[in-house]
Structure formats: structure tokens, C-alpha cells
C-alpha positions in Angstrom: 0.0 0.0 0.0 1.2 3.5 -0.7 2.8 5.3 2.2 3.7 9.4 1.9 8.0 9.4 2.9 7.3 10.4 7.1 11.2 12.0 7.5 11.0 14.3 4.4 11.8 17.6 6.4 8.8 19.7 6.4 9.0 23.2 4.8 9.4 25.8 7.4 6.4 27.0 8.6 5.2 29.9 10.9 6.0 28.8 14.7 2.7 26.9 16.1 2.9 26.8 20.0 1.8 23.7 21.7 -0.7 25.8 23.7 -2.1 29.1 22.7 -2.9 30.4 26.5 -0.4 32.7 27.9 -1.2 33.1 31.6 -1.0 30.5 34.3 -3.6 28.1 34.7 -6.3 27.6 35.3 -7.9 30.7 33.8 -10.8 32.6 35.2 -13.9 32.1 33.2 -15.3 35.8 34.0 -12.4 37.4 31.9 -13.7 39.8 29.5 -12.6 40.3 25.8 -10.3 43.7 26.0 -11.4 46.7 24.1 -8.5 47.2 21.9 -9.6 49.3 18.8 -8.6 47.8 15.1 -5.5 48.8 13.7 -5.0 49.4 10.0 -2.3 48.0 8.7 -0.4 49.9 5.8 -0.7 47.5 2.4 2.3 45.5 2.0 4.3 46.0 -1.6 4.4 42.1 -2.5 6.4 42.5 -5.6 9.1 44.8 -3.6 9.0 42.6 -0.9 9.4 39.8 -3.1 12.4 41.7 -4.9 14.3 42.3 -1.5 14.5 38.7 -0.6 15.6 37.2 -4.1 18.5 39.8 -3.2 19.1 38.9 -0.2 19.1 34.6 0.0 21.0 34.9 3.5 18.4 36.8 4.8 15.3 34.1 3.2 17.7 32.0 4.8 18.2 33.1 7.9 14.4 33.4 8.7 14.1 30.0 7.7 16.4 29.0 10.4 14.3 31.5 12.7 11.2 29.8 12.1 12.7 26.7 12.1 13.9 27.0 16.0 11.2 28.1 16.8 8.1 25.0 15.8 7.0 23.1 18.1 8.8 25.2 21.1 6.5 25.3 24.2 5.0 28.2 24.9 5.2 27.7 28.7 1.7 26.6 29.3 2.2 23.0 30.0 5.4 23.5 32.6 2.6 26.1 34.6 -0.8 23.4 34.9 -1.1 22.5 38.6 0.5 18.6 39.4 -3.0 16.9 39.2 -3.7 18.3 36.0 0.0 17.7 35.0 -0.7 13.9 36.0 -4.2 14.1 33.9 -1.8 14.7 31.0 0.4 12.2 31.7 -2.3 9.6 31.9 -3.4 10.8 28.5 -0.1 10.1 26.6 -0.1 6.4 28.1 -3.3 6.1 26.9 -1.7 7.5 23.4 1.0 4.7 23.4 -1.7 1.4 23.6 -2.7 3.5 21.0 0.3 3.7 18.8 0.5 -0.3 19.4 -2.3 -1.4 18.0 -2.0 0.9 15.1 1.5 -1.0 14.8 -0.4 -4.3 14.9 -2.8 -3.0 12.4 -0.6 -1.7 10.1 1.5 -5.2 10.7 -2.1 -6.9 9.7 -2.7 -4.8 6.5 0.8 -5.8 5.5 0.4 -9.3 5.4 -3.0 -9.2 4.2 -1.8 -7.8 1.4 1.0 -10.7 0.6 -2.1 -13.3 1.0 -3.8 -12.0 -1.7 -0.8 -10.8 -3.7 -0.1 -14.9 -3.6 -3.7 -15.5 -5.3 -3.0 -12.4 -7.7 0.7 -14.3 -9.3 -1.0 -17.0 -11.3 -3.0 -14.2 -13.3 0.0 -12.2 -13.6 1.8 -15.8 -14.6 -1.2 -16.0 -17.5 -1.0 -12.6 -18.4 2.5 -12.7 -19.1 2.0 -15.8 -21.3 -0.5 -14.1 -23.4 1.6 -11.6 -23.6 4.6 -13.0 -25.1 2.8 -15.3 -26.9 3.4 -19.0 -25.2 -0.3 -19.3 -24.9 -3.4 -17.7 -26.0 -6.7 -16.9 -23.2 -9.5 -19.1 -23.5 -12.5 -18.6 -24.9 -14.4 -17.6 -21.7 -11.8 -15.1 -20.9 -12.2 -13.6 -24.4 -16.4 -13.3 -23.7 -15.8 -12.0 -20.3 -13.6 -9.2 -21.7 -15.7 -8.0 -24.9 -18.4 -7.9 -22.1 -18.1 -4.4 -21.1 -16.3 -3.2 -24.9 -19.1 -1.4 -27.0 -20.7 -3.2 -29.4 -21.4 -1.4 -32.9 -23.5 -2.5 -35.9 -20.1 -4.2 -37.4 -19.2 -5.9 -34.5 -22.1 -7.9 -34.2 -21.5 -9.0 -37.3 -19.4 -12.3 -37.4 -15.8 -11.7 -38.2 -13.8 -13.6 -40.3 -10.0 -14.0 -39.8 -7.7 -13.2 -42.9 -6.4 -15.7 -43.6 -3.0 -13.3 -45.4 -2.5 -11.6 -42.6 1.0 -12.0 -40.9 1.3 -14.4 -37.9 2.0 -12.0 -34.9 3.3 -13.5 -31.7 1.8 -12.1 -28.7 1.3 -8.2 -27.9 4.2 -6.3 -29.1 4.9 -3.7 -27.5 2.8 -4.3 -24.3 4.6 -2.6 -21.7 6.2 -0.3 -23.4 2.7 1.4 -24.5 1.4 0.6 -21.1 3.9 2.1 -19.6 2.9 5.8 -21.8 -0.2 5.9 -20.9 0.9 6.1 -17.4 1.7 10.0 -17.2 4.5 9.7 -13.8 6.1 7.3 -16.3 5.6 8.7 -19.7 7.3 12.1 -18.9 10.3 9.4 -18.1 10.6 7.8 -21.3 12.8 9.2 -24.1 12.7 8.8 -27.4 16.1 6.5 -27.3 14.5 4.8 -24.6 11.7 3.2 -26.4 14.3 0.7 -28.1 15.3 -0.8 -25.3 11.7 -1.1 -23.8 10.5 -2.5 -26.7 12.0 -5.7 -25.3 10.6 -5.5 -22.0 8.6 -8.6 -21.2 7.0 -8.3 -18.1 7.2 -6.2 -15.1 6.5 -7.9 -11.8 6.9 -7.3 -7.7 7.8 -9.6 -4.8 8.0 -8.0 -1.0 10.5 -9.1 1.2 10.9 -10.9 4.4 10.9 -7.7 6.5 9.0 -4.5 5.2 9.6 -3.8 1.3 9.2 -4.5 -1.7 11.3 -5.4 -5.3 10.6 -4.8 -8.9 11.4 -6.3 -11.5 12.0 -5.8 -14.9 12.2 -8.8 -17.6 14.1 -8.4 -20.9 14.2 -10.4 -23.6 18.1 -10.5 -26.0 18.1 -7.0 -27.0 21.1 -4.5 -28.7 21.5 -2.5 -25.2 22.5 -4.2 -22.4 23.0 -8.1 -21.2 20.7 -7.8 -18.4 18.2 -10.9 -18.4 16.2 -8.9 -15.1 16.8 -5.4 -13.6 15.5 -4.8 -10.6 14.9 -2.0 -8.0 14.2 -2.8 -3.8 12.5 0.0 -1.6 13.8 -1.0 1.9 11.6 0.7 4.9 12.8 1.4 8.5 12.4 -0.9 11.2 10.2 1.3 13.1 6.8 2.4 12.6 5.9 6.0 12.3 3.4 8.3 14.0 0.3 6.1 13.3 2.1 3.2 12.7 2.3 3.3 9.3 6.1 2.1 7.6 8.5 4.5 7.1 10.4 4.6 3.7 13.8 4.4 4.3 16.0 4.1 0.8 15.9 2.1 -2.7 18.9 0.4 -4.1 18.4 -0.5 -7.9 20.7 -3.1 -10.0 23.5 -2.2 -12.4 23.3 -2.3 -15.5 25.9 -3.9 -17.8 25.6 -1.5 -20.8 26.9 -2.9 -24.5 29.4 -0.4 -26.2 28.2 2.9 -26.8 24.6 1.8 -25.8 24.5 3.5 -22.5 21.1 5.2 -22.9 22.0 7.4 -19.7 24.6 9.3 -20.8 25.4 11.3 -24.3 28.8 12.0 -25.8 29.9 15.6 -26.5 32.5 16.0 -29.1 34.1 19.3 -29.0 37.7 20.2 -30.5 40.9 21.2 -29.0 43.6 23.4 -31.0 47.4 22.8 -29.7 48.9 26.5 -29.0 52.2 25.3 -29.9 51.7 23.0 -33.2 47.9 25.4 -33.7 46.6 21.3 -34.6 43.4 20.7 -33.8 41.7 17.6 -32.3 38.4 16.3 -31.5 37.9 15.4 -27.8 34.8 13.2 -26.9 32.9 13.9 -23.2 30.8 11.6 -21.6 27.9 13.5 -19.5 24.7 12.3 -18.0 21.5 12.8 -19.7 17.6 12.2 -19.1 16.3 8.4 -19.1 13.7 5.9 -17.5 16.9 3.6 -17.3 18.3 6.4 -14.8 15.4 5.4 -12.6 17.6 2.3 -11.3 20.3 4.7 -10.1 18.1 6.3 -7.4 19.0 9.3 -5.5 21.2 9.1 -2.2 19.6 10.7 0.9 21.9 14.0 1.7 24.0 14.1 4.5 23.1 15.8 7.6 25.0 18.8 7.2 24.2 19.5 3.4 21.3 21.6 3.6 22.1 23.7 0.3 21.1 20.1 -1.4 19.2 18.9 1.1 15.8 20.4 -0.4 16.1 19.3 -4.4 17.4 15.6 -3.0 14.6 15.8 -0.9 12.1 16.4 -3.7 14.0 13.4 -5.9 13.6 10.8 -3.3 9.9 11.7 -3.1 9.6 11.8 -6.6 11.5 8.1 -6.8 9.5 7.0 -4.3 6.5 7.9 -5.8 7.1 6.5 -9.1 7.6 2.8 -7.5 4.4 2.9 -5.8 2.8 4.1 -8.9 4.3 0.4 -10.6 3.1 -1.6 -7.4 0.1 -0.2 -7.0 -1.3 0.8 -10.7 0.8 -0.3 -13.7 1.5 -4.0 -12.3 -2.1 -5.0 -11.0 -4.1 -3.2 -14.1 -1.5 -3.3 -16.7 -4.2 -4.3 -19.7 -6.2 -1.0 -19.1 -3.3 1.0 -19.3 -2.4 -0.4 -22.5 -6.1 0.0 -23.8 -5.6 4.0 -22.0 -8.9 2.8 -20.3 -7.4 3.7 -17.0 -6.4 6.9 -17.8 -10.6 8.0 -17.2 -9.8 7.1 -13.5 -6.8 9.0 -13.2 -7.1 11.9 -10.6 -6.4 15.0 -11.9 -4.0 17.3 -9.9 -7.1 20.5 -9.6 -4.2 23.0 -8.7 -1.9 21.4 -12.2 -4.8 22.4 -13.6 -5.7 25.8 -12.5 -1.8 26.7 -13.2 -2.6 25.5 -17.1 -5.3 28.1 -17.2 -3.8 30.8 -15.3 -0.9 30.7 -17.8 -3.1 30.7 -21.1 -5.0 33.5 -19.5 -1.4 35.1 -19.0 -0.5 34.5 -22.8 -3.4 35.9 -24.1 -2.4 39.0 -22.1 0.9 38.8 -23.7 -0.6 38.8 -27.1 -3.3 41.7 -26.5 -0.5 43.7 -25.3 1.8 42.5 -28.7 -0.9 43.4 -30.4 -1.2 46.9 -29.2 2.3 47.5 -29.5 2.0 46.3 -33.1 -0.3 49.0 -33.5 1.5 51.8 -32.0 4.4 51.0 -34.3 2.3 50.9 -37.2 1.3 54.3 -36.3 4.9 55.4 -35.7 6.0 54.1 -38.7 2.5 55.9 -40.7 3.6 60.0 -38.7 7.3 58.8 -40.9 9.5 58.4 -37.7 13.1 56.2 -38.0 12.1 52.9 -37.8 13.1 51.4 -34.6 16.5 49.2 -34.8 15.6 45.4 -34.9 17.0 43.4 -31.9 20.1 41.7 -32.2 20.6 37.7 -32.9 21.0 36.3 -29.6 23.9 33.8 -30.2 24.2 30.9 -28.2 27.8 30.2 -27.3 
């Protein structure tokens, strides 16, 4: 089951006390509400005020670290309750911890509930796989159960005939590869040079492991790219619970892969030439560098070290990301894998409402760019009609 990452630092926040009262307890219930009269506040210049800190990063910086210090930080009401009420509270947070146990014990529960029926759900992904790559074919009541819920048009309830000339095609090319596609966290993964070496994916499958987490695995058939028969990728969880029991991701440690010559699809080479000072020869120098690729998704990122904050924050948004996108294999592409190669799952797909707010706000914002284009358009045409100097066109930019 899909669990959020519970030690991603949270972003800092305005200070929260643990108690809002001020005065020592207890508090006299005929206190009155004081008549302080309201206080306007001078409007704040959010643009300049958003100009002085991309100046000033210490400072952003340095509040950060403020507020930081200062969540969670008692505001003194707790230390002044009277002993019996102290021992009230007491009593309260053991009550808290038989709590916390049996949401351990149901969590624990959930866990292996989930490997009794992921044992009943292998054979079908053992069939699947077959049909797939083309060892066997369904059966005939597995073929009416699945044109049950297609639409039926006035051709298709006529009876079809197979051609007889058409070429013998083993299994479903391309399967995962187009399943894979439709599934946006993935898609935006997939490369262009990728697609050769998924083409010869076979099946993707999962197995947990004896203590909390889970593997994937990747099958390949002989392919041009690599000599991998499997590649797989373990997400390893802590060995204690979180707040509410739930597991804690801990880290993900994927296999290497044992890359043909010059078929790394992870990196690029850079040729660039070199002239000689002395001799003014000139040479061509090749440069291996690191580019985008799903196959990059096996070479997961390393938690930052504790006293790295500068990085901290983008690792930190990389692990979630990784995190994410092997939950979204466990939990969507492996069990439903058909309907994400039909793109019938894609009707269930939540959409993000605030992605999609942002996509209107900037087409509403382009459309302001071109009313105001256009107006400039016309106030040059104008210039240009009163017989003004034309204005001097803008200079190439040139890309070094």
C-alpha cells in the first residue's frame, strides 16, 4: 500500500505553539474580551517585498532557520498546569502509546493481508504474461468475459472472419512499453532513445520481502542495449513504525546495469575540438555526461548528509519523486497493466485541480501577452505611418 516518505523535512512554517494560552492556569472564566480598537495595517508591496529577498538569500535564509527554531517550542503553558492536572496529562499520553500499538499491529495486519492475496494475484500475472509473449493464447471464456463491457457497434455484431493473409503476430508487441505511456508519472520518463530498449521489455512484476519492502522487477528479452536478463529496484523501509504506525520509507537500491558499447542510454557524448597553442593542430575530444532516461530510474538518489542543507531540499524532492514512481508500478501499472495499455485507465486518473488551475492561469497570462503584442503592433504601425526612423531590430541572440 502506498505510504507518503514520514522523514521528508517539512517546509518551514510559521511557529505553532503547543498551547495558545499565555497566563497560568487555570484561567478565570469571567475574563472579558479587552477593548483594543482595530488597527489598520499599511498595504504591503508584495512585488518589492518579493524583490528584497531574491536579493538577499541569507536573509530568506536566515528566517528559515528563525522559524525553524522556533516550531513546536512550548509556549510555557504545559510547565505552569497544577500537578493533578500535570498527572491528567500524563495519563493521556499512556493512553496514546496502547494506541500507537495497536496501530503498529494493524498496520503489521494490513501488510500481510496484502502478501495473502498478492499470492492468489501471481497465477494471473503468470497468464498474463504468457498471453503476452505469446506462449499461450486466453481461452474462450476469458475472451467473452472481456468484450463484455467493450461497445458493441452494428459491425461488430456481425461475425468476423480471420484473414487468412495476414501475418502471424506473436503475442502483444509492445505491451509494456505502451502501457507504460499511458501512465503519465512514467511517460514524462521515457525518451525517445529509450523506447528501443523497452520495446524488449517482457513483463514487469513485484515480490515483498521478508521484512517491510518491496522489489521490482523488470524482464528483458536478447536486446542491442544491455545483457541484463532482469533489472530490478528494492524500496527498503525502517524498522520502526511512524506516528500512526504506518512504515517508514527508508531508501531504494536499484541493479546495475551492464551497458553494451556505446549503448549507454543514460549518458550522451559531446565532441568538441581542441587546438594545440604550440603546433595550432586541432583535435576532437569526446565527453561523456549524464543525460535524461527511464533507465536512470535504477540509479536512485542518495539521501543528503546531515549537514548538506544547500542540497538537502532538491534531494529531498527526488527521493519523493522516486518514491512515488515505485508505488505508482506496485500499485497501478502492475495490478491493471491491460487497461493501461487500452488507456482505459487513464478515465480514472485523478487529476491534480491546482496542475490544472496553473494551465489556465498561464493561457490566460499568454493571451495577455498577445493583447498587449498586439497593441504594440499597432503603435508602431502608427509610428511608422507619422514617418518616424524605424526602430532598430533586436540583435541575434547567439548561443555560445
Amino acid at each position: 500500500m502506498a505510504e507518503p516518505i514520514r522523514n521528508k523535512r517539512p517546509d518551514p512554517v510559521a511557529p505553532t505553539p503547543q498551547n495558545t494560552p499565555a497566563n497560568n492556569a487555570p484561567i478565570s472564566s469571567h475574563a472579558q474580551q479587552p477593548g483594543v480598537p482595530s488597527i489598520s495595517e499599511e498595504p504591503v508591496d508584495i512585488s518589492a517585498a518579493a524583490s528584497l529577498f531574491a536579493q538577499n538569500p541569507r536573509l530568506v535564509s536566515m528566517i528559515q532557520g528563525k522559524l525553524g527554531s522556533l516550531v513546536g517550542r512550548s509556549s510555557g503553558y504545559i510547565e505552569s498546569l497544577p500537578p493533578q492536572v500535570k498527572r491528567r496529562v500524563s495519563g493521556l499520553k499512556g493512553i496514546q502509546k496502547e494506541h500507537s500499538k495497536l496501530e503498529a499491529e494493524f498496520q503489521e495486519e494490513v501488510l500481510q493481508l496484502e502478501k495473502k492475496y498478492f499470492a492468489k494475484f501471481t497465477p494471473l500475472y503468470v497468464k498474463r504474461a504468457g498471453i503476452v509473449n505469446g506462449a499461450n493464447e486466453p481461452t474462450e471464456e476469458e475472451v467473452v468475459a472481456g468484450e463484455e463491457d467493450e461497445e458493441e457497434d452494428e459491425e461488430a455484431e456481425k461475425p468476423k472472419t480471420e484473414d487468412a493473409s495476414a501475418e502471424s503476430v506473436n503475442g502483444i508487441p509492445e505491451f509494456w512499453l505502451s502501457a507504460m505511456k499511458n501512465q503519465i508519472s512514467l511517460a514524462e520518463m521515457i525518451t525517445d532513445r529509450d523506447e528501443g530498449a523497452l520495446k524488449h521489455l517482457t513483463d514487469i512484476r513485484m515480490e515483498y520481502l521478508d521484512k517491510p519492502g518491496f522489489r521490482l522487477i523488470f524482464e528483458f528479452d536478447e536486446n542491442e542495449y544491455f545483457t541484463n536478463k532482469t533489472v530490478s529496484k528494492t524500496y527498503f523501509y525502517q524498522s520502526e513504525s511512524g506516528y500512526g504506525g504506518d512504515f517508514i520509507y527508508d531508501h531504494a537500491e536499484g541493479d546495475k546495469i551492464n551497458w553494451k558499447a556505446e549503448k549507454d542510454l543514460t549518458v550522451r557524448i559531446e565532441q568538441k575540438k581542441q587546438r594545440n597553442k604550440n603546433t595550432k593542430q586541432t583535435r576532437i575530444v569526446k565527453k561523456t555526461v549524464p543525460t535524461d532516461s527511464f533507465f536512470n530510474f535504477f540509479s536512485p538518489p542518495e539521501p543528503p548528509a546531515e549537514d548538506d542543507d544547500d542540497a538537502a531540499s532538491d534531494i529531498e524532492d527526488r527521493l519523493e519523486l522516486d518514491y512515488q514512481l515505485g508505488e505508482d508500478i506496485k500499485e497501478k501499472l502492475i495490478p491493471r497493466a491491460i487497461d493501461w495499455f487500452t488507456g482505459e485507465a487513464l478515465a480514472y486518473e485523478e487529476i491534480d485541480e491546482d496542475d490544472f488551475n496553473e494551465e489556465f492561469d498561464e493561457d490566460d497570462e499568454d493571451e495577455d501577452d498577445l493583447s498587449e503584442n498586439d497593441d504594440e503592433d499597432e503603435d508602431s504601425d502608427e509610428d511608422d505611418d507619422d514617418g518616424s526612423k524605424p526602430k532598430p531590430e533586436a540583435q541575434e541572440c547567439k548561443q555560445s
